[in-house]
GUBABA-96718 format. One record per residue (C-alpha): x, y, z; residue number from 1. Coordinates in steps of 0.1 Angstrom, whole numbers. Layout:
[[X,Y,Z],NUM]
...
***
This chain:
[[1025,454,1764],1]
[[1043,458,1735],2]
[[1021,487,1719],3]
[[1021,526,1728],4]
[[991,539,1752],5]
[[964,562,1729],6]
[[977,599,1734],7]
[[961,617,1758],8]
[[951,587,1779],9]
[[975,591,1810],10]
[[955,568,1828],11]
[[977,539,1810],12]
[[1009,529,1821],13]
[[1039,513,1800],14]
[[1056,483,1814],15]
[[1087,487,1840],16]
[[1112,471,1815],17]
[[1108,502,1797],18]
[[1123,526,1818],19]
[[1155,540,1807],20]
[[1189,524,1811],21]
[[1197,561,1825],22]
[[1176,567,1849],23]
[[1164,553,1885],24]
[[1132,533,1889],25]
[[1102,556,1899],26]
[[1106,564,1937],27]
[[1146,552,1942],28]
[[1163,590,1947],29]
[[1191,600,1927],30]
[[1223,600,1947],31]
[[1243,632,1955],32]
[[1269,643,1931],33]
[[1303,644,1943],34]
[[1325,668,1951],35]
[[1344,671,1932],36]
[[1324,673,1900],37]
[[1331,637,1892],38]
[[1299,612,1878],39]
[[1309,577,1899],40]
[[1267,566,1899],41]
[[1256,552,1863],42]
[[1220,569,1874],43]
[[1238,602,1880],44]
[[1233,627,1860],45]
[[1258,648,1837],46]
[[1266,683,1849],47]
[[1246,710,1832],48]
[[1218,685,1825],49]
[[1186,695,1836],50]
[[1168,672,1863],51]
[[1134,660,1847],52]
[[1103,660,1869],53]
[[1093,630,1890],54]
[[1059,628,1867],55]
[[1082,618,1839],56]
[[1096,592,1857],57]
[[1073,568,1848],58]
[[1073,573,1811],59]
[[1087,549,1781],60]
[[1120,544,1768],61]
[[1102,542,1733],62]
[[1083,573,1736],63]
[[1097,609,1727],64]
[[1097,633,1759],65]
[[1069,656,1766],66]
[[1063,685,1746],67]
[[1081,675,1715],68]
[[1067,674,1682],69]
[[1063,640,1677],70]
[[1044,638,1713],71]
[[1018,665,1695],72]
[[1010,640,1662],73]
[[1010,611,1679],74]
[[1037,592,1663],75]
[[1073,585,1673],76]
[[1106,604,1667],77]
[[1119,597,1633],78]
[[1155,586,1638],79]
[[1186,608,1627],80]
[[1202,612,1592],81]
[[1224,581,1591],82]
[[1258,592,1581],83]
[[1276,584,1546],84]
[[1283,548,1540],85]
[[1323,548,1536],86]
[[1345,519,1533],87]
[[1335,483,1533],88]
[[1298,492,1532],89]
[[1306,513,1499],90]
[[1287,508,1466],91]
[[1318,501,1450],92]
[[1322,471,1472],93]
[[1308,434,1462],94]
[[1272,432,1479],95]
[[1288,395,1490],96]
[[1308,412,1512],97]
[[1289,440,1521],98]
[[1266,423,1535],99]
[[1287,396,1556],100]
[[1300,430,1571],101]
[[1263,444,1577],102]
[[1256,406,1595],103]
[[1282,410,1620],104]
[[1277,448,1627],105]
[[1246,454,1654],106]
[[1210,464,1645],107]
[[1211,495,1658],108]
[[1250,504,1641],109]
[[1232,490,1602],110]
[[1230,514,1577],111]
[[1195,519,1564],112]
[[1182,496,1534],113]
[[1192,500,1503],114]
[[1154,510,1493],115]
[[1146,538,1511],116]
[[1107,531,1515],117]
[[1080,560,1525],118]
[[1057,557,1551],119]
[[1030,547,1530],120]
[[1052,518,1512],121]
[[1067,508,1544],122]
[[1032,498,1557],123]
[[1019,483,1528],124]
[[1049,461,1524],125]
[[1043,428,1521],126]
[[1062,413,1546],127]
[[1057,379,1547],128]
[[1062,378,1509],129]
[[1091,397,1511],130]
[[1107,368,1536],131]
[[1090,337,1515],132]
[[1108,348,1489],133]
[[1143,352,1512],134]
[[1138,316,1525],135]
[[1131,300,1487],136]
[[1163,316,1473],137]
[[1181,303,1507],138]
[[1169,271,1499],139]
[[1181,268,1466],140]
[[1219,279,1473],141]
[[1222,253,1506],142]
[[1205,231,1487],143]
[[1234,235,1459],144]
[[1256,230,1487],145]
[[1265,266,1494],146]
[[1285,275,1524],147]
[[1258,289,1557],148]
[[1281,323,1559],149]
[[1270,333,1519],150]
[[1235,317,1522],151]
[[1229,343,1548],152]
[[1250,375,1530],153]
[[1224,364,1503],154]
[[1193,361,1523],155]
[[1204,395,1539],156]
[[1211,410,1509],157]
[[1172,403,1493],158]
[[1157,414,1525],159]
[[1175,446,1526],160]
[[1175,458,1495],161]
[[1136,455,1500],162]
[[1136,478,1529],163]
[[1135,454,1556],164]
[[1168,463,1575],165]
[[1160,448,1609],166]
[[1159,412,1593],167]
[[1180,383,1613],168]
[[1185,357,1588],169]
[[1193,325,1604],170]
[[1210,288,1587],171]
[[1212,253,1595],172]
[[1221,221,1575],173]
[[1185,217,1571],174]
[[1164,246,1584],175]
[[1169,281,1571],176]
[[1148,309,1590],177]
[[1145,346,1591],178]
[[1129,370,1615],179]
[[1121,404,1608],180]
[[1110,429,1636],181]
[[1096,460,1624],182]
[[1102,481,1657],183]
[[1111,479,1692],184]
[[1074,479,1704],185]
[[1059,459,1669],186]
[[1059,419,1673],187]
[[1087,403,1648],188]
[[1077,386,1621],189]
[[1090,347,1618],190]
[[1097,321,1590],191]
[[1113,290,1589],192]
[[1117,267,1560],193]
[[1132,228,1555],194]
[[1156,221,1531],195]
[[1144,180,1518],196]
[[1163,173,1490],197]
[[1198,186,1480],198]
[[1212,183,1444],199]
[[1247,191,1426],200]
[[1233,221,1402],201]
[[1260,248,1395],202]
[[1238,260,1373],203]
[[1209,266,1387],204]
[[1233,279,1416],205]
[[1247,305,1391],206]
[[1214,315,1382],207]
[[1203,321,1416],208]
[[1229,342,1421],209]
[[1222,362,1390],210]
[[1188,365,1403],211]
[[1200,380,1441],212]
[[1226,409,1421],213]
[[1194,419,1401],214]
[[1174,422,1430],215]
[[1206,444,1451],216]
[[1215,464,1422],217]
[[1191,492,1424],218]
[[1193,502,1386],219]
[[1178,468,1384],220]
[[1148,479,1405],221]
[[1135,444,1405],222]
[[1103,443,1420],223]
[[1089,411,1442],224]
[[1067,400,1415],225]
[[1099,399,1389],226]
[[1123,385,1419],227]
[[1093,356,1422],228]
[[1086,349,1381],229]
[[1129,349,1377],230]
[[1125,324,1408],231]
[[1100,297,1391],232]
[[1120,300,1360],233]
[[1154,290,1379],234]
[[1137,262,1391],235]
[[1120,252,1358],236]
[[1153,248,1344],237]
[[1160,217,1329],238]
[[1199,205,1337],239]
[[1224,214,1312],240]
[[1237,177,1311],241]
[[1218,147,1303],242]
[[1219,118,1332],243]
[[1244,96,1304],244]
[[1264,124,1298],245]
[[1270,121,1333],246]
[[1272,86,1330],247]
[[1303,87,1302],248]
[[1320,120,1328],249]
[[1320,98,1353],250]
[[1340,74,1333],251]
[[1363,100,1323],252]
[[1370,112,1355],253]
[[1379,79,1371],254]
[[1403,71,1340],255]
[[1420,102,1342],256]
[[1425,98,1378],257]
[[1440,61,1370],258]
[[1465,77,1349],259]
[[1476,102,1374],260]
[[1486,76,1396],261]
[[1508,56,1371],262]
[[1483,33,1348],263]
[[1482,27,1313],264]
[[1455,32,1282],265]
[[1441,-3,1293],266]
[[1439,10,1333],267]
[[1423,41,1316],268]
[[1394,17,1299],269]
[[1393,-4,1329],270]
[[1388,26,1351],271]
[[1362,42,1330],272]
[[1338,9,1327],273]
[[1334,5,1364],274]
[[1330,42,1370],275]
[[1302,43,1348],276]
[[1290,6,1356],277]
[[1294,20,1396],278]
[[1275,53,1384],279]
[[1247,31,1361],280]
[[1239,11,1399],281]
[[1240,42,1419],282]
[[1211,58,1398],283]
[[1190,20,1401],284]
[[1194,23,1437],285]
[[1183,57,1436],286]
[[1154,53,1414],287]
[[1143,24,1432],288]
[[1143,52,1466],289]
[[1169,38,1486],290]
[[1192,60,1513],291]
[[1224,82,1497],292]
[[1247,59,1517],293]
[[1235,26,1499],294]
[[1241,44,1462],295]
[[1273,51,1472],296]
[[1277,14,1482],297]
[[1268,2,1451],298]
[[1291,26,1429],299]
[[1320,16,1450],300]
[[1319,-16,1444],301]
[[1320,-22,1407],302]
[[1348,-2,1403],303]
[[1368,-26,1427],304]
[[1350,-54,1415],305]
[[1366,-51,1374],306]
[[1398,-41,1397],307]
[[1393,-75,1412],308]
[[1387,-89,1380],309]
[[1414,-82,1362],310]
[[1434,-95,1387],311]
[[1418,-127,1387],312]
[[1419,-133,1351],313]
[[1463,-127,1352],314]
[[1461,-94,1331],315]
[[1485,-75,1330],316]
[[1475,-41,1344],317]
[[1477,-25,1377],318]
[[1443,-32,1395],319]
[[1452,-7,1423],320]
[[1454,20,1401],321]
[[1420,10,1386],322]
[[1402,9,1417],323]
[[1423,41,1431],324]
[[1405,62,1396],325]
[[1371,46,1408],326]
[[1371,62,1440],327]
[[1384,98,1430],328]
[[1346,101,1413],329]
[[1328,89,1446],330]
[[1347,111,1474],331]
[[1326,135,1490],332]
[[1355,166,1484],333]
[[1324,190,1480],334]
[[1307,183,1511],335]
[[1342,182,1532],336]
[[1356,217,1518],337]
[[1317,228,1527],338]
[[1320,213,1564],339]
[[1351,231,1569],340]
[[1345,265,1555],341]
[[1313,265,1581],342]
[[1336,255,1606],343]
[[1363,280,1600],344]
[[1335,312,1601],345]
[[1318,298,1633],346]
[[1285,278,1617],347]
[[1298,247,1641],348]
[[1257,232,1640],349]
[[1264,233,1603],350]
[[1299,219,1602],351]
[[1294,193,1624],352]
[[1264,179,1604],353]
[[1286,182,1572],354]
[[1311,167,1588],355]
[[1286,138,1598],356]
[[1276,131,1559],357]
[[1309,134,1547],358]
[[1312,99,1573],359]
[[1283,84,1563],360]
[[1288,90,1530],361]
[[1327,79,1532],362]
[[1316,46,1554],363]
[[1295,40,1523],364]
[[1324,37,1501],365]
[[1347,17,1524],366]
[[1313,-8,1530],367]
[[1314,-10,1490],368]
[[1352,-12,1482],369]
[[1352,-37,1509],370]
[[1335,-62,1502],371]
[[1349,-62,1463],372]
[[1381,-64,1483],373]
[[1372,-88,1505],374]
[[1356,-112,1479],375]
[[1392,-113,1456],376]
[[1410,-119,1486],377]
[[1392,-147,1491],378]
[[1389,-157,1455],379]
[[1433,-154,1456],380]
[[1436,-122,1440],381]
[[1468,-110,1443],382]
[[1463,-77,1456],383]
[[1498,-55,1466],384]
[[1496,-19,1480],385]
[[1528,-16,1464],386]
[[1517,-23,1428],387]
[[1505,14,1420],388]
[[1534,36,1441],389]
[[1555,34,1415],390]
[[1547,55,1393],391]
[[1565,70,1358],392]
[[1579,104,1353],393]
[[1555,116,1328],394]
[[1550,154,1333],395]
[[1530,167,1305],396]
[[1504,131,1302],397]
[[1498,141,1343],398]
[[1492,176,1331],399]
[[1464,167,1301],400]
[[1450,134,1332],401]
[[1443,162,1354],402]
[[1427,186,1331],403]
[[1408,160,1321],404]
[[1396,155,1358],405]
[[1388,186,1360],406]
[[1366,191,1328],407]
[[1349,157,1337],408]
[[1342,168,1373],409]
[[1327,200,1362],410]
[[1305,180,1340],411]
[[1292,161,1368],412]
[[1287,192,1387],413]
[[1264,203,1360],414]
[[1284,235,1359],415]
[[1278,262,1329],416]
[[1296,257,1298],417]
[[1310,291,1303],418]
[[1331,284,1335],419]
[[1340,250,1319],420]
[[1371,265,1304],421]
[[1381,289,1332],422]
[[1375,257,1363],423]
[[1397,236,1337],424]
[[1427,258,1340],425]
[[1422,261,1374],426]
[[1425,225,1383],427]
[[1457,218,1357],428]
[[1477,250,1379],429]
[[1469,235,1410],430]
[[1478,201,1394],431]
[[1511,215,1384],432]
[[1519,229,1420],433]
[[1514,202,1437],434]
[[1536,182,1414],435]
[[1564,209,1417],436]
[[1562,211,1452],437]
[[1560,173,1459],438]
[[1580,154,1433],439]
[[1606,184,1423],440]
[[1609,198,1454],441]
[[1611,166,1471],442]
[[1580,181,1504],443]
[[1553,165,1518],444]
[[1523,156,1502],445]
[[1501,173,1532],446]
[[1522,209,1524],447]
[[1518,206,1487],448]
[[1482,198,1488],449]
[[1478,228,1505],450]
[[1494,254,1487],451]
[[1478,239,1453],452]
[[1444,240,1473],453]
[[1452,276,1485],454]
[[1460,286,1449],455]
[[1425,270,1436],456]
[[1411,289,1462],457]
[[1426,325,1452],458]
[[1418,321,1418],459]
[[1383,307,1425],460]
[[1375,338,1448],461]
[[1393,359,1421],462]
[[1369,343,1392],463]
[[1337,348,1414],464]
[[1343,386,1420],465]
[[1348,398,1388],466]
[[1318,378,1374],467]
[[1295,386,1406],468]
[[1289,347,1409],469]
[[1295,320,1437],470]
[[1335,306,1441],471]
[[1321,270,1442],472]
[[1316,267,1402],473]
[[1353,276,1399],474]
[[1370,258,1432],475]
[[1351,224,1437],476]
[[1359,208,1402],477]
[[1396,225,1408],478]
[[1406,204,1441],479]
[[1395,171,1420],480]
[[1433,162,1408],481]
[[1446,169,1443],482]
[[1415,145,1461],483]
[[1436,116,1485],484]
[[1415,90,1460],485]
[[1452,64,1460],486]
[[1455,68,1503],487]
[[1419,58,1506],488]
[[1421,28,1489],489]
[[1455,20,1508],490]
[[1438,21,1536],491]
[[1407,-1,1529],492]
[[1430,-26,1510],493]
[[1450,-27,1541],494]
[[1421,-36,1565],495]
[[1404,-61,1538],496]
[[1440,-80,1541],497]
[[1438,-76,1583],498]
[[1468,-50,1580],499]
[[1453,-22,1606],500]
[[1487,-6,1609],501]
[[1489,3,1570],502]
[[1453,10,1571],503]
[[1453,29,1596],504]
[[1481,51,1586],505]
[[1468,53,1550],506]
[[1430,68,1562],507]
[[1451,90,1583],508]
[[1471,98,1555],509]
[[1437,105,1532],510]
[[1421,127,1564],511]
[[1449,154,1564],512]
[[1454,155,1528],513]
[[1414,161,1525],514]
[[1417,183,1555],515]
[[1446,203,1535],516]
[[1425,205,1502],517]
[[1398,223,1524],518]
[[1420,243,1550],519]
[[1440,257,1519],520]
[[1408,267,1498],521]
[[1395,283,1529],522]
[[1426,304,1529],523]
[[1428,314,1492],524]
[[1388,326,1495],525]
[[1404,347,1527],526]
[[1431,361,1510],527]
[[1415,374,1481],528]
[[1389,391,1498],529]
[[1414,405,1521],530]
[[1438,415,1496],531]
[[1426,415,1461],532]
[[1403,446,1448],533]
[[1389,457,1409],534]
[[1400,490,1403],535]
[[1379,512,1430],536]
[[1369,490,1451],537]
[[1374,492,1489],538]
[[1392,470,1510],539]
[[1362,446,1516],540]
[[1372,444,1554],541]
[[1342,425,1579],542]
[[1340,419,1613],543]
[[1353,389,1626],544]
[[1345,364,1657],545]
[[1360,378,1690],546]
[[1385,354,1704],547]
[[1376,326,1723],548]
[[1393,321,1756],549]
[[1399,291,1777],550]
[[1384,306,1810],551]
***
């Protein structure tokens, strides 16, 4: 089962399920036509179609009929000419969105591979190389905390431009796998592969994709040796930022967010020593081997803890606005945009378990900001949620904090230096929406968040398509101005001082603005693949979902 009988031995019979979908089983009669003229049986025939002998009955579904030339050499049909590709499959179109259209379009409807292999290379492709390689650059972009939908356009893309068109590539949180199936009557070919370890690299994520439009472009015509010796040197790499220069971004980033919610140059120091005391812990606890969710423990609380501090000691300085830039650098706005992008293009398994470390990883913060919290109350620190609301009018220092954000946050995210410039702008015009929607315009926070985060979005998509790179160097450090880092803390200084109605409503508070932030990036990455298009390009339409009913 599952190979052809020799030819000329018609002593061997094919299995039953191979029968045609258009015929009956061997020995059930075909029923009479009616009438008048009218096909109502789906095993009747078509007028003016000749009835084929009862010795054919019992032949295959993957064979060609008798007497054909393919019957005479021994060797199936070759399929038809596949017609012109036209439209979203173009060449003119982005090979990201090609192939999320070829994904959701069925085997037998796919266009043939972009390598069009002869028979000879076809069987001495090496197939298990070919989908090594597939699951290794698959690896790196989850890893880099790439979205399922474009980890599988790219692991689609490499397997197709090599010739291996009936390839099903499939993604998890931690377990990427591919099958190929060379025919209908061949066995498929599996791998699977664990992702361990996951690391913030944009650019080694850049560089991966680099490597992925090399191996699609067929002027390239990358072979698998190149695609493999351009794969070791990705990951030989060494990180374009040293571990203190993360240390001292990290500071700025926390200080810049202090300023944006009202502090001073001495909230800004204050800020920046804990975040980089918070970061200096976090990288002990790691290099002593402990769990993700105790490093973020440990950098949560000695940001609180100079908070705290200060307090004690009667300075004069608004301790809620130092803890408040301490938490912007810890929360998990990557990982939530990433959960809800999955969720929004049907990856649920994936969602939900980025959901589920976003949690762990947010539970980790409130363990560390509350105990800090919990310690000063105890010690009589005078801590008010009111002391950092009211902030000053101070439109073009906001503008420079968040920009400053930004350029920190990319720093951390080890992005290139090139899109340093480009994610900077980025994040000071959503910065400057939101504060023209929510302070001019007098609208809610939530709404405001949201059209900033849909604009960071837009441009992020925009950015990516021109360049042929992933959105993520140009969205995640965007969305760090707009990051609910003052209704956290709120809400944990609510429940440290037994206040579970303010706390409450603060984390509730912090859950729709994160939810905005990643709803309205979502959108802008939609809308600009829907809408936006280089001069000849194709609309770069793709199938969608079919709707889900209740019944």
């Amino acid at each position: 089962m599952g190979q052809e009988p020799e030819p000329g031995n018609g002593a061997d019979k094919q299995s039953d399920e191979a029968h045609s979908a258009f015929t009956p089983p061997f020995g059930v009669p075909l029923p009479p036509v009616p009438e008048d003229g009218q096909t109502t049986s789906e095993f009747a025939r078509p007028a003016g179609v000749d009835e084929r002998p009862a010795e054919e009955h019992d032949s295959s579904g993957f064979t060609p009929p008798r007497g054909g030339p393919a019957a005479a050499a021994g060797t199936a049909a070759p399929p038809p000419a596949p017609a012109p590709v036209t439209g979203p499959l173009s060449r003119s179109t982005p090979w990201q969105d090609r192939m999320r259209v070829m994904l959701r379009t069925p085997m037998a409807e796919r266009p043939t591979p972009e390598r069009l292999l002869s028979p000879t290379e076809e069987t001495a492709l090496p197939v298990p190389r070919v989908l090594d390689l597939t699951l290794r650059i698959g690896e790196l972009l989850l890893a880099g905390g790439e979205g399922a939908e474009d980890v599988e356009a790219a692991m689609f893309a490499i397997a197709h431009a090599f010739g291996l068109d009936r390839c099903e590539p499939t993604v998890t949180f931690t377990l990427l796998t591919v099958t190929y199936q060379p025919s209908l009557v061949d066995d498929p070919v599996t791998l699977s592969r664990t992702v361990r370890r996951r690391g913030t690299d944009y650019n080694r994520l850049a560089a991966v994709y680099r490597l992925v439009d090399a191996i699609v472009d067929e002027d390239a015509a990358v072979s698998l040796e190149e695609a493999y010796r351009g794969l070791a040197d990705i990951r030989r790499n060494r990180h374009p930022y040293s571990k203190w220069a993360l240390t001292v971004a990290s500071g700025g980033l926390s200080g810049a967010a202090s300023t944006l919610v009202g502090g001073g140059p001495l909230v800004f120091c204050a800020a920046a020593l804990g975040a980089m005391l918070g970061d200096r812990l976090a990288w002990l606890a790691a290099g002593r081997g402990l769990p993700e969710f105790y490093q973020f423990v440990a950098a949560a609380m000695a940001p609180a803890a100079v908070g705290v501090a200060l307090n004690l000691a009667h300075v004069e300085v608004q301790s809620s606005a130092v803890i408040t830039g301490g938490l912007f650098a810890l929360i998990p706005g990557r990982a939530l945009v990433a959960a809800v992008q999955d969720g929004l293009t049907g990856y649920y398994i994936t969602a939900s378990a980025r959901l589920l470390e976003v949690l762990y990883l947010v539970v980790g913060i409130v363990v560390g900001v509350l105990i800090a919290l919990y310690m000063g109350v105890q010690l009589g620190a005078e801590l008010s949620p009111d002391a950092a609301l009211h902030r000053q009018e101070r439109p073009v220092i906001s503008l420079f904090a968040a920009m400053l954000l930004t350029l920190a946050f990319a720093v951390l995210l080890q992005q290139e230096r090139s899109t340093v410039i480009a994610v900077t702008l980025n994040g000071g015009v959503a910065w400057l929406i939101y504060a023209v929607v929510a302070d001019q315009a007098d609208k809610s926070p939530v709404m405001a968040t949201a059209l900033a985060a849909g604009l960071v979005g837009l441009f992020g998509q925009l950015f990516s398509r021109y360049r042929f790179v992933s959105a993520l160097p140009y969205i995640t450090a965007a969305i760090g101005p707009l990051l609910p880092g003052s209704a956290t803390y709120f809400g944990l200084l609510g429940f440290a001082q037994d206040d579970l109605n303010q706390g409450g409503r603060s984390l509730l508070t912090a859950a729709a603005l994160a939810l905005a932030i990643a709803i309205g990036v979502n959108l802008g990455n939609e809308m600009a693949r829907l809408f936006m298009k280089r001069p000849g390009e194709t609309a770069p339409a793709r199938r969608g979902a079919k709707r889900t009913r209740g019944f």
